[in-house]
TORMI-629497 format. One record per residue: residue number from 1; chain; x, y, z negated of N, C-alpha, C in turn. Coordinates in Angstrom, 1 decimal, m for minus. Atoms other than C-alpha are relative to their C-alpha. Example, Ala and Ser with C-alpha at 12.3 -4.5 7.8 and 13.67 -1.06 7.14 Angstrom:
REM residues 2
<r><i>1</i><ch>A</ch><n_x>0.9</n_x><n_y>m1.2</n_y><n_z>0.0</n_z><ca_x>12.3</ca_x><ca_y>m4.5</ca_y><ca_z>m7.8</ca_z><c_x>0.9</c_x><c_y>1.2</c_y><c_z>0.0</c_z></r>
<r><i>2</i><ch>A</ch><n_x>m0.9</n_x><n_y>m1.1</n_y><n_z>0.0</n_z><ca_x>13.7</ca_x><ca_y>m1.1</ca_y><ca_z>m7.1</ca_z><c_x>m0.8</c_x><c_y>1.1</c_y><c_z>m0.8</c_z></r>
//
This chain:
REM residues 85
<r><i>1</i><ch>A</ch><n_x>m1.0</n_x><n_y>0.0</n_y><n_z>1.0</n_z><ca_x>m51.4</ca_x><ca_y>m43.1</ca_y><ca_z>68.8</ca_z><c_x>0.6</c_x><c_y>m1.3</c_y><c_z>m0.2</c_z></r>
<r><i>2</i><ch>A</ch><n_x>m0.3</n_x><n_y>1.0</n_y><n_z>0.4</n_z><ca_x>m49.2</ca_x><ca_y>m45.7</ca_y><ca_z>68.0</ca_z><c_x>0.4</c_x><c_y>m0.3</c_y><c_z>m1.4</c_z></r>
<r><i>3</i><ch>A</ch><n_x>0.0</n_x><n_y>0.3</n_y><n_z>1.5</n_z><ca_x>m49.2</ca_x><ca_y>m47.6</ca_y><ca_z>64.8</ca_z><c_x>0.6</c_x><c_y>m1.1</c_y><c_z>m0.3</c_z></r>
<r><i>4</i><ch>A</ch><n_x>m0.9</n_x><n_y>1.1</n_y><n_z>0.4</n_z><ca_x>m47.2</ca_x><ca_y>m50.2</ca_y><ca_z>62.8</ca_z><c_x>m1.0</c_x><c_y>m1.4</c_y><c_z>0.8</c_z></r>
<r><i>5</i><ch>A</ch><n_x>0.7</n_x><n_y>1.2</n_y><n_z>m0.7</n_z><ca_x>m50.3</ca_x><ca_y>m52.6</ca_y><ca_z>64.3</ca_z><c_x>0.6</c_x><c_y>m0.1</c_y><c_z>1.6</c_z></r>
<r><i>6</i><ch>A</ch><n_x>m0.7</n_x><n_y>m0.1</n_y><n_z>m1.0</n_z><ca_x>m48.4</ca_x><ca_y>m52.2</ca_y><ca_z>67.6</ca_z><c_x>0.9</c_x><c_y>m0.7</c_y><c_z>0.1</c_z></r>
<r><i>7</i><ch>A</ch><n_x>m0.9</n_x><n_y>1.0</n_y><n_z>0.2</n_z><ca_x>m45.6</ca_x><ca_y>m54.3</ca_y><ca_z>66.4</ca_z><c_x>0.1</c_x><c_y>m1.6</c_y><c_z>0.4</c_z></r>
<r><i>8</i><ch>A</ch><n_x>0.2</n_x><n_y>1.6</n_y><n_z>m0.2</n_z><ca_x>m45.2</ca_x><ca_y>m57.6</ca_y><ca_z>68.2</ca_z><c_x>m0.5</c_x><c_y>0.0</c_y><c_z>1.6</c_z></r>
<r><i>9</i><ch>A</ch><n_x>0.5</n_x><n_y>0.4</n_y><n_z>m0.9</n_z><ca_x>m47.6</ca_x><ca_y>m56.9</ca_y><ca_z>70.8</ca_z><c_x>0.7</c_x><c_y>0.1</c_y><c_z>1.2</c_z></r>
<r><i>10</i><ch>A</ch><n_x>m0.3</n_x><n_y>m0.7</n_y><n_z>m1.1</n_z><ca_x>m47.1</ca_x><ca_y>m57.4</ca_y><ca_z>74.5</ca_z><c_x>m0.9</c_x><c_y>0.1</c_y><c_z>0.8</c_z></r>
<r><i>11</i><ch>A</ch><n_x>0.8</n_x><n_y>m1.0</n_y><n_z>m1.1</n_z><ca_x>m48.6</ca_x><ca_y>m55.8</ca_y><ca_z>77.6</ca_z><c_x>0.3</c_x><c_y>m0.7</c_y><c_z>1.1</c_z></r>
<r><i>12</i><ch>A</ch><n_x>m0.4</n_x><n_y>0.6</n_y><n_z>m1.1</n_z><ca_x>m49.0</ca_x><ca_y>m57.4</ca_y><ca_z>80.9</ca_z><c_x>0.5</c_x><c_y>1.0</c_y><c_z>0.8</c_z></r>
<r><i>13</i><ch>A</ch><n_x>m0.7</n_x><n_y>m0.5</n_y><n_z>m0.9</n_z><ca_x>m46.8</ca_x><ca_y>m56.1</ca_y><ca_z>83.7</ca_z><c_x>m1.0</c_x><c_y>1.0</c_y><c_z>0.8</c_z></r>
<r><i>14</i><ch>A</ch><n_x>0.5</n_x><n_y>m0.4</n_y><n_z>m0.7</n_z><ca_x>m48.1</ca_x><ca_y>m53.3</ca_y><ca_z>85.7</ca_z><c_x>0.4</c_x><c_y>0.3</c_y><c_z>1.5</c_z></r>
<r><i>15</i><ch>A</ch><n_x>m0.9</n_x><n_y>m0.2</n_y><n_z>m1.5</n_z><ca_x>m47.8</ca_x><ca_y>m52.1</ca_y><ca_z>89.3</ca_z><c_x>1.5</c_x><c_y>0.8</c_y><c_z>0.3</c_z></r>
<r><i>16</i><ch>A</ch><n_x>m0.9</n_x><n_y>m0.8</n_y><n_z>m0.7</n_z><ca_x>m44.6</ca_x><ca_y>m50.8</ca_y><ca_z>90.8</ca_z><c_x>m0.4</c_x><c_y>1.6</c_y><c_z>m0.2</c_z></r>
<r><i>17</i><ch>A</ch><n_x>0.5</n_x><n_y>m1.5</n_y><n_z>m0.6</n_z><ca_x>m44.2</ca_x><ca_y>m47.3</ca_y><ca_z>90.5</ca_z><c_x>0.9</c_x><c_y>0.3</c_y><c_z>1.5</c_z></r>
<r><i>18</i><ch>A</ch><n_x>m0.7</n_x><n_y>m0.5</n_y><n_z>m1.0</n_z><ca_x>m43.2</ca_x><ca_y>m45.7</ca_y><ca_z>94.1</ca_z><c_x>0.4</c_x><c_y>1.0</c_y><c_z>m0.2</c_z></r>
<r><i>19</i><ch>A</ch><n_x>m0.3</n_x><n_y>m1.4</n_y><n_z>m0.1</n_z><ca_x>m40.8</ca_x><ca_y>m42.8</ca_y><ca_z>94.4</ca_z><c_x>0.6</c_x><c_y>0.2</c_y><c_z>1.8</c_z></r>
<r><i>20</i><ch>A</ch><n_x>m0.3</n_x><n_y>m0.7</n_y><n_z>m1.6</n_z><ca_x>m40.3</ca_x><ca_y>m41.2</ca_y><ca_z>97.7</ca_z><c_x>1.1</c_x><c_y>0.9</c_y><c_z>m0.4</c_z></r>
<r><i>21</i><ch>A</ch><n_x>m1.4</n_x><n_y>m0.9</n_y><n_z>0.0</n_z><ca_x>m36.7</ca_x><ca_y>m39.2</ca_y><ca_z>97.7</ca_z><c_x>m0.4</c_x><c_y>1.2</c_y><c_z>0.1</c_z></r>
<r><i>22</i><ch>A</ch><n_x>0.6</n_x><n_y>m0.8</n_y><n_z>0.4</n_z><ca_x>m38.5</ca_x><ca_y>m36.2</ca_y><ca_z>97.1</ca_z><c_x>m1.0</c_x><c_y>0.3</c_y><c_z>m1.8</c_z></r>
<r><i>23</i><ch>A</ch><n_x>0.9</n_x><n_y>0.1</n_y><n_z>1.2</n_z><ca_x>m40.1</ca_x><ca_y>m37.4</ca_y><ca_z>93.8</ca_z><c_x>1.3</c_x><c_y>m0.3</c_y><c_z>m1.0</c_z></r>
<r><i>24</i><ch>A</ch><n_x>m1.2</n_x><n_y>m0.2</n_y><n_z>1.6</n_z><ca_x>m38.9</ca_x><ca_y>m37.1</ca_y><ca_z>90.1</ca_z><c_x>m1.4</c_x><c_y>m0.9</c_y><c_z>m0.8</c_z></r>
<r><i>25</i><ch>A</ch><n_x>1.1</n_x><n_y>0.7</n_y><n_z>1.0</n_z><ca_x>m40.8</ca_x><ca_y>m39.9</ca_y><ca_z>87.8</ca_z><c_x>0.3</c_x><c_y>0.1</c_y><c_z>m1.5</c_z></r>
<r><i>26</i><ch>A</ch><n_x>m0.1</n_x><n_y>m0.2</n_y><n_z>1.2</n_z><ca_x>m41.0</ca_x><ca_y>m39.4</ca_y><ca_z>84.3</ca_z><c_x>m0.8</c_x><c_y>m1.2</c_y><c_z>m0.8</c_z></r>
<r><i>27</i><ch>A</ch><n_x>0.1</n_x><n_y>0.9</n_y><n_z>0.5</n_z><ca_x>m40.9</ca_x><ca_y>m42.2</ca_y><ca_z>82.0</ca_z><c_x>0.2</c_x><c_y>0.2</c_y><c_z>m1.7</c_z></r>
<r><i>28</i><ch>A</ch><n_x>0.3</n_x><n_y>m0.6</n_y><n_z>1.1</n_z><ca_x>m41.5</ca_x><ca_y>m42.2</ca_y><ca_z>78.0</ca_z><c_x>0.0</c_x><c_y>m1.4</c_y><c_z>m1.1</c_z></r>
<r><i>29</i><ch>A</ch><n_x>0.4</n_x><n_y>1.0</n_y><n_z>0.9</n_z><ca_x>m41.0</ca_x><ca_y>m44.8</ca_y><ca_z>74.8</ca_z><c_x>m0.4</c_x><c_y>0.3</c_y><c_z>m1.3</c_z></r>
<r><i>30</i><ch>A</ch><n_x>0.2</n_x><n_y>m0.3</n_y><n_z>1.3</n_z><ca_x>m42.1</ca_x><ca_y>m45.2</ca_y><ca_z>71.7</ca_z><c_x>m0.4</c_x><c_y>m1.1</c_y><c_z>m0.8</c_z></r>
<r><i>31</i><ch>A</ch><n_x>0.0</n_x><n_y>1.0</n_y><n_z>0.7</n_z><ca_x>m42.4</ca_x><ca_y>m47.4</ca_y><ca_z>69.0</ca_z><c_x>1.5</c_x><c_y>m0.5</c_y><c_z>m0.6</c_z></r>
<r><i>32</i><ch>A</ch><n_x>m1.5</n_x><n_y>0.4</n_y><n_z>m0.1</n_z><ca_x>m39.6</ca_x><ca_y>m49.2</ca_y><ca_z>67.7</ca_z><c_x>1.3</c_x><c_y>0.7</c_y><c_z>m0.7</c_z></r>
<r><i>33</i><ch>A</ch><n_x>m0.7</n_x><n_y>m0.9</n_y><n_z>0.9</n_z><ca_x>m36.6</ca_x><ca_y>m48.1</ca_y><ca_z>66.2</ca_z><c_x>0.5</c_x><c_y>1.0</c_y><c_z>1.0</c_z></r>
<r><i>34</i><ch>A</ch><n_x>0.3</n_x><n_y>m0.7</n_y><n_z>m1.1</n_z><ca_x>m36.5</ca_x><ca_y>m45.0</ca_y><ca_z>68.0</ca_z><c_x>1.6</c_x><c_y>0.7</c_y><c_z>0.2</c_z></r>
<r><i>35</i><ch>A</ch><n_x>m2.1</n_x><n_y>m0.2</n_y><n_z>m0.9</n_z><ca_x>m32.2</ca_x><ca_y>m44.8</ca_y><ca_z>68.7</ca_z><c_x>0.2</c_x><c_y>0.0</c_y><c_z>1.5</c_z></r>
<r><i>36</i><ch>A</ch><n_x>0.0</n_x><n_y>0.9</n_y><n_z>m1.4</n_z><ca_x>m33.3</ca_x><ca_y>m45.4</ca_y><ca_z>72.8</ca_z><c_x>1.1</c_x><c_y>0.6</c_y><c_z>1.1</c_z></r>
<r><i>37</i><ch>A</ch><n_x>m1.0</n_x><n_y>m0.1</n_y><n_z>m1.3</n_z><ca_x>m30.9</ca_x><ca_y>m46.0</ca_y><ca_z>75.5</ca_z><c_x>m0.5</c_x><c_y>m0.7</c_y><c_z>1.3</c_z></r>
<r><i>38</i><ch>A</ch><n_x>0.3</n_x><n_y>0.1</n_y><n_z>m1.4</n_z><ca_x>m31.7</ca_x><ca_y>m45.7</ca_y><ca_z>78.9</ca_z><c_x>0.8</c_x><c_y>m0.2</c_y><c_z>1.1</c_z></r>
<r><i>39</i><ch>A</ch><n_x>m1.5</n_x><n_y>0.3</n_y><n_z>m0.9</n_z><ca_x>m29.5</ca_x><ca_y>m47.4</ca_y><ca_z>82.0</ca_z><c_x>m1.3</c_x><c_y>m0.6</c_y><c_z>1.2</c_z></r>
<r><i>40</i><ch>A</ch><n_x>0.8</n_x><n_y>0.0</n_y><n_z>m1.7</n_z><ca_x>m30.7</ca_x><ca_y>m47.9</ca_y><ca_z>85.7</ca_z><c_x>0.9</c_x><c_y>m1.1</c_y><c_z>0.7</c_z></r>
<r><i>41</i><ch>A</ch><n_x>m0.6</n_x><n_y>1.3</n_y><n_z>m0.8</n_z><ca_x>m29.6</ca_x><ca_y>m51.3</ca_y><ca_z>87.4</ca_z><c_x>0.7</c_x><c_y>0.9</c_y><c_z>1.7</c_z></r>
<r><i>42</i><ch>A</ch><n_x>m1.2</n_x><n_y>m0.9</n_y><n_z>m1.6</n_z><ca_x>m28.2</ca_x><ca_y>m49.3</ca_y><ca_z>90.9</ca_z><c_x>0.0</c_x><c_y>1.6</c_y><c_z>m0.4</c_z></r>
<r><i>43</i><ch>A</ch><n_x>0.0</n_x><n_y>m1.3</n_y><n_z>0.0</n_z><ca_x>m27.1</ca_x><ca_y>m45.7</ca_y><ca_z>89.9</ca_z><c_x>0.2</c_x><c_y>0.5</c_y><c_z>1.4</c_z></r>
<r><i>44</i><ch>A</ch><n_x>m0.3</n_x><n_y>m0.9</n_y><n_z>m1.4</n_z><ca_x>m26.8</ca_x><ca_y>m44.9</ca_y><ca_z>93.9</ca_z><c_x>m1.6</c_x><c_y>0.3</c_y><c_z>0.4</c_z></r>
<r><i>45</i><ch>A</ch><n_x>1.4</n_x><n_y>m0.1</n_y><n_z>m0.5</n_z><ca_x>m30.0</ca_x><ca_y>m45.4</ca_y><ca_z>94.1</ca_z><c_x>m1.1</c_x><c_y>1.1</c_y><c_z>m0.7</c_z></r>
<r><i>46</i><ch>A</ch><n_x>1.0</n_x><n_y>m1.6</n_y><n_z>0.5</n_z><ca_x>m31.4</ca_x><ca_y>m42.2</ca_y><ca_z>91.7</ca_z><c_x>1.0</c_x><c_y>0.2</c_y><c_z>m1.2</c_z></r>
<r><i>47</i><ch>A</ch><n_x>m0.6</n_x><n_y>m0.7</n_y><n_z>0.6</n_z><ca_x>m30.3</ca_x><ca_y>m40.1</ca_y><ca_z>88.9</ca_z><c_x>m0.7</c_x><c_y>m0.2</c_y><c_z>m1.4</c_z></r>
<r><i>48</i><ch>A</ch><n_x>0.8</n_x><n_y>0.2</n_y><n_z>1.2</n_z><ca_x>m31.4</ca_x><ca_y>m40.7</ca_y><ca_z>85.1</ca_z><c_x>0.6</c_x><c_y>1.7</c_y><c_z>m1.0</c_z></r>
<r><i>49</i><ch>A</ch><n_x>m0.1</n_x><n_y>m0.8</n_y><n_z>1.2</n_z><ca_x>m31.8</ca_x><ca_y>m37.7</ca_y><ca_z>82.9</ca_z><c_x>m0.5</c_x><c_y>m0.8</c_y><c_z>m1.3</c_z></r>
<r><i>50</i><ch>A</ch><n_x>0.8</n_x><n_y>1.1</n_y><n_z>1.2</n_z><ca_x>m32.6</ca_x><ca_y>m39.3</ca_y><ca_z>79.4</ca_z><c_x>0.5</c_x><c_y>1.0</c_y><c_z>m1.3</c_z></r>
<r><i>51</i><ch>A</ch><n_x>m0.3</n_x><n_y>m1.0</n_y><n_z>1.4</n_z><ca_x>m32.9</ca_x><ca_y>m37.3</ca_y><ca_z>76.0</ca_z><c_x>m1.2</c_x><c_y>m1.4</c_y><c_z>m0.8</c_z></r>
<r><i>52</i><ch>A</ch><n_x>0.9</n_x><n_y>0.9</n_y><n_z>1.1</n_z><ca_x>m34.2</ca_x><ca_y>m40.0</ca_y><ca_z>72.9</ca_z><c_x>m0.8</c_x><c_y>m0.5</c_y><c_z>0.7</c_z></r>
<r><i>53</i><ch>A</ch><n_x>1.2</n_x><n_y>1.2</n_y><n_z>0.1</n_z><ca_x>m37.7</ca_x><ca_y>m41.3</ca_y><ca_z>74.0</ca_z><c_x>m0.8</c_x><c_y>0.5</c_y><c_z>1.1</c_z></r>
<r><i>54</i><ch>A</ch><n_x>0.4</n_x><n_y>m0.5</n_y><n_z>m1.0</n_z><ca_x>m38.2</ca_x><ca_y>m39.3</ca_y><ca_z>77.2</ca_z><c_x>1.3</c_x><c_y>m0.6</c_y><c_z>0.9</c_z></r>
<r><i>55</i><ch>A</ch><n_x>m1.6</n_x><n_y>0.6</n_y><n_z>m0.7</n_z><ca_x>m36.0</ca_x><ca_y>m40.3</ca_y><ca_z>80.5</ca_z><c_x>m1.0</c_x><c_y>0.9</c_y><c_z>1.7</c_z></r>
<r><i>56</i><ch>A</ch><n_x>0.1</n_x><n_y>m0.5</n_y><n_z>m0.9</n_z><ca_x>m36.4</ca_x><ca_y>m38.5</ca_y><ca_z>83.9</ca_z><c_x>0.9</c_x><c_y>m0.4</c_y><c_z>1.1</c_z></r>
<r><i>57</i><ch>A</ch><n_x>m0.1</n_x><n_y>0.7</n_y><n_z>m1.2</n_z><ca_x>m36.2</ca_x><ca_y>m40.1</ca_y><ca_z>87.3</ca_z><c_x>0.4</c_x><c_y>0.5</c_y><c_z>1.1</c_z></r>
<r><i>58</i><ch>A</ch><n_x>m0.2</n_x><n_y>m1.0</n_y><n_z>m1.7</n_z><ca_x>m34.6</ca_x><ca_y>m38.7</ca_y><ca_z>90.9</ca_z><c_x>0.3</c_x><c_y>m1.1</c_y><c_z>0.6</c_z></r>
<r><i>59</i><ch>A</ch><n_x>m0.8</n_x><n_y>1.0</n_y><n_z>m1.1</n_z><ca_x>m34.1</ca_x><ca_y>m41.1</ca_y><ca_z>93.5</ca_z><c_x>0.4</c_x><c_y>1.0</c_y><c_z>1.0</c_z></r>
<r><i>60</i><ch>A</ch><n_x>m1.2</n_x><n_y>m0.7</n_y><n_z>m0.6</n_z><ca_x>m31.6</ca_x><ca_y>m40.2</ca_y><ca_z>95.8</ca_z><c_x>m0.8</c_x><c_y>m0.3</c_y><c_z>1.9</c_z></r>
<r><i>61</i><ch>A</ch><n_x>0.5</n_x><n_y>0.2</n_y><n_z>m1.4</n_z><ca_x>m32.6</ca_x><ca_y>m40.8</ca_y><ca_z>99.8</ca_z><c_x>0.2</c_x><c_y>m2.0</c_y><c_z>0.4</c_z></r>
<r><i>62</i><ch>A</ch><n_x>0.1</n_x><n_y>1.4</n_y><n_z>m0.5</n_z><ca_x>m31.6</ca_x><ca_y>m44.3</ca_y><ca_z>100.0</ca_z><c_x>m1.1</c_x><c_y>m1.0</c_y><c_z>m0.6</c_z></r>
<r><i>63</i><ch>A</ch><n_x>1.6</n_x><n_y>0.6</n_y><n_z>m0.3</n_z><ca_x>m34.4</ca_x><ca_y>m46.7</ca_y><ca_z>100.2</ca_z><c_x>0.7</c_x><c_y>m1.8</c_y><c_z>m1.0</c_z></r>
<r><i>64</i><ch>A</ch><n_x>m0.3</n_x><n_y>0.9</n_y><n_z>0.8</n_z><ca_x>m34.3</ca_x><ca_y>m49.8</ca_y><ca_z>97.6</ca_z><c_x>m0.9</c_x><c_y>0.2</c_y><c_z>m1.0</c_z></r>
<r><i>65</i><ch>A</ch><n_x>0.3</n_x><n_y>0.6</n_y><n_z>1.3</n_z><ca_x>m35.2</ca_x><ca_y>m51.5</ca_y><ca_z>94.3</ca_z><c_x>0.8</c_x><c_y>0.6</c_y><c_z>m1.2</c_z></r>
<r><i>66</i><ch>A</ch><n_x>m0.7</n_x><n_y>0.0</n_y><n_z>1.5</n_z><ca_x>m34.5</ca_x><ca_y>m50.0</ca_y><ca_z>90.7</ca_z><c_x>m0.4</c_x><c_y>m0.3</c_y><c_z>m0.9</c_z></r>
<r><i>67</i><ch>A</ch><n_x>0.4</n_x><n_y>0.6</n_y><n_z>0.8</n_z><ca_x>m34.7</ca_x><ca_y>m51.6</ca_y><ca_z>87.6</ca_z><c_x>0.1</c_x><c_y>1.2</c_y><c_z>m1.1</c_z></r>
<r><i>68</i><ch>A</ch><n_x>m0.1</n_x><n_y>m0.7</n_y><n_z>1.0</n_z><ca_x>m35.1</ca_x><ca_y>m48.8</ca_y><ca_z>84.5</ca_z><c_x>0.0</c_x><c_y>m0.8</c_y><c_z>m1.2</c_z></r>
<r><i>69</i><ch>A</ch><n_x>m0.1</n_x><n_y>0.8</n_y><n_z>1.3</n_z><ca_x>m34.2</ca_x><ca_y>m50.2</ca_y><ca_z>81.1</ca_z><c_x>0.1</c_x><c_y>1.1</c_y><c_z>m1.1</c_z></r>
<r><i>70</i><ch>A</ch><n_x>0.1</n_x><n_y>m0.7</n_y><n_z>1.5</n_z><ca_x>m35.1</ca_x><ca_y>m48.6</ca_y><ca_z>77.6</ca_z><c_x>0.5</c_x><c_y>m1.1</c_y><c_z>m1.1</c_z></r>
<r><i>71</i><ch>A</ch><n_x>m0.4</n_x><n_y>0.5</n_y><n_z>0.9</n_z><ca_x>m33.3</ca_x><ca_y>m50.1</ca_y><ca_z>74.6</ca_z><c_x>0.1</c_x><c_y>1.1</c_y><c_z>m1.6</c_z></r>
<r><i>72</i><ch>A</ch><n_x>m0.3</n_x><n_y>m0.8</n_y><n_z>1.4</n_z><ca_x>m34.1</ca_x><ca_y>m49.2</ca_y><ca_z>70.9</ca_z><c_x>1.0</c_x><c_y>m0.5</c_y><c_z>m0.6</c_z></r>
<r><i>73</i><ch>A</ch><n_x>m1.5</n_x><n_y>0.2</n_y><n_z>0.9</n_z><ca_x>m31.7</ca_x><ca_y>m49.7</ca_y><ca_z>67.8</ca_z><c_x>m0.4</c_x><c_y>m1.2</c_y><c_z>m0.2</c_z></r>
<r><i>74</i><ch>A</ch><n_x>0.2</n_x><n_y>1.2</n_y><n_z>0.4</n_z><ca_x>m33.3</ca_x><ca_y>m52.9</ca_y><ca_z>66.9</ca_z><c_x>0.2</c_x><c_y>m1.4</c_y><c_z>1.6</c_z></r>
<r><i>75</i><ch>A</ch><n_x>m0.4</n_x><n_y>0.7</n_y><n_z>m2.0</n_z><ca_x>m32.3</ca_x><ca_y>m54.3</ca_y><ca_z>71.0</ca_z><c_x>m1.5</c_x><c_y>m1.1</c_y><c_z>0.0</c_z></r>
<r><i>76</i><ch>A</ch><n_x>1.6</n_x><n_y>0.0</n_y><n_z>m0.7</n_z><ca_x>m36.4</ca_x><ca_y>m54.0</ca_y><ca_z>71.6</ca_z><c_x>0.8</c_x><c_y>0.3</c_y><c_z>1.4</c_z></r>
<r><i>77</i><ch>A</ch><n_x>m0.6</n_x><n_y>m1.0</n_y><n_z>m0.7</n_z><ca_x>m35.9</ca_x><ca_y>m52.9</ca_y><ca_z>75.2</ca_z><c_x>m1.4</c_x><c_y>m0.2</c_y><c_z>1.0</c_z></r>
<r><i>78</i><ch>A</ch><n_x>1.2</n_x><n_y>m0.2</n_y><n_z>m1.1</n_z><ca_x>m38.8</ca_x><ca_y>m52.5</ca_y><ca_z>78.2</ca_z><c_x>0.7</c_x><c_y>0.6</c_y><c_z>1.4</c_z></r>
<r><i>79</i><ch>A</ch><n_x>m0.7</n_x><n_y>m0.8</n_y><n_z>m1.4</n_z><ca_x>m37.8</ca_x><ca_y>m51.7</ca_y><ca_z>81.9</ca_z><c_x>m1.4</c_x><c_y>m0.2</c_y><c_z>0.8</c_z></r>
<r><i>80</i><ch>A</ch><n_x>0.6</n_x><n_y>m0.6</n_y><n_z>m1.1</n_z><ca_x>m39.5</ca_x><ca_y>m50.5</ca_y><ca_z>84.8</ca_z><c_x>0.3</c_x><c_y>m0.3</c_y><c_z>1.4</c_z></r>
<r><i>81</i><ch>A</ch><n_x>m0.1</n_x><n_y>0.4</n_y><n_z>m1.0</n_z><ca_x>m39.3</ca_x><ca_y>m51.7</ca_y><ca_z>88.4</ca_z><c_x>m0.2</c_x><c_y>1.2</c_y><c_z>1.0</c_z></r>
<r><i>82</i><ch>A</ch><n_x>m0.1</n_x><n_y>m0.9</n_y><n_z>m1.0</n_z><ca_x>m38.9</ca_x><ca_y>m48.5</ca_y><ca_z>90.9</ca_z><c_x>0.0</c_x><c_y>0.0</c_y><c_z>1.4</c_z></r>
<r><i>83</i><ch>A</ch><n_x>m0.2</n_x><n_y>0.1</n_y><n_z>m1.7</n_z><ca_x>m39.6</ca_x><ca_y>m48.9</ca_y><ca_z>94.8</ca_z><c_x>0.6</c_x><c_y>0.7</c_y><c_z>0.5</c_z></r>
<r><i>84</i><ch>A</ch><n_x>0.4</n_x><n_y>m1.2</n_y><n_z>m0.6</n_z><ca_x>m38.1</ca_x><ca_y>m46.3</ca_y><ca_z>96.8</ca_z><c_x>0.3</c_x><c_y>m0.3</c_y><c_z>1.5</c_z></r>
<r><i>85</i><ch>A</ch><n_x>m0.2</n_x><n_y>0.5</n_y><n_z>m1.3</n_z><ca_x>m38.8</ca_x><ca_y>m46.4</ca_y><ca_z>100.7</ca_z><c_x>0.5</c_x><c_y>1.2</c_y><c_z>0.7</c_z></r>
//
């Protein structure tokens, strides 16, 4: 559960997620002022469904690096590093 003691902290970097052009990744925020907007550094490179604090992933066939970005109201934001080979 997250709680106001959450405020501030940060989290070290995790691994890569990989998507294979057959995969759909599902990504999720919380915390924060919860207004979130979701934007993808190459849109050729996959497809963003995004509703509030949920966001849904398709990469497309081409093979590359994508950056996912979450931004609350307060311009908190967190991104995500996507492989796809």
């Amino acid at each position: 559960m997250i709680t106001d003691s959450h405020i501030g902290r940060t989290y070290p970097a995790t691994d890569p997620y990989v998507v294979s052009a057959a995969k759909v990744a599902e990504f999720a925020a919380a915390g924060g002022d919860s207004n979130y907007v979701w934007s993808l550094s190459n849109e050729t490179l996959g497809t963003l469904y995004a509703a509030n604090e949920t966001a849904l992933y398709q990469s497309t066939t081409n093979v590359g690096t994508n950056i996912l970005t979450v931004l609350d109201g307060s311009n908190n934001f967190a991104s995500a590093k996507i492989y796809q080979r």
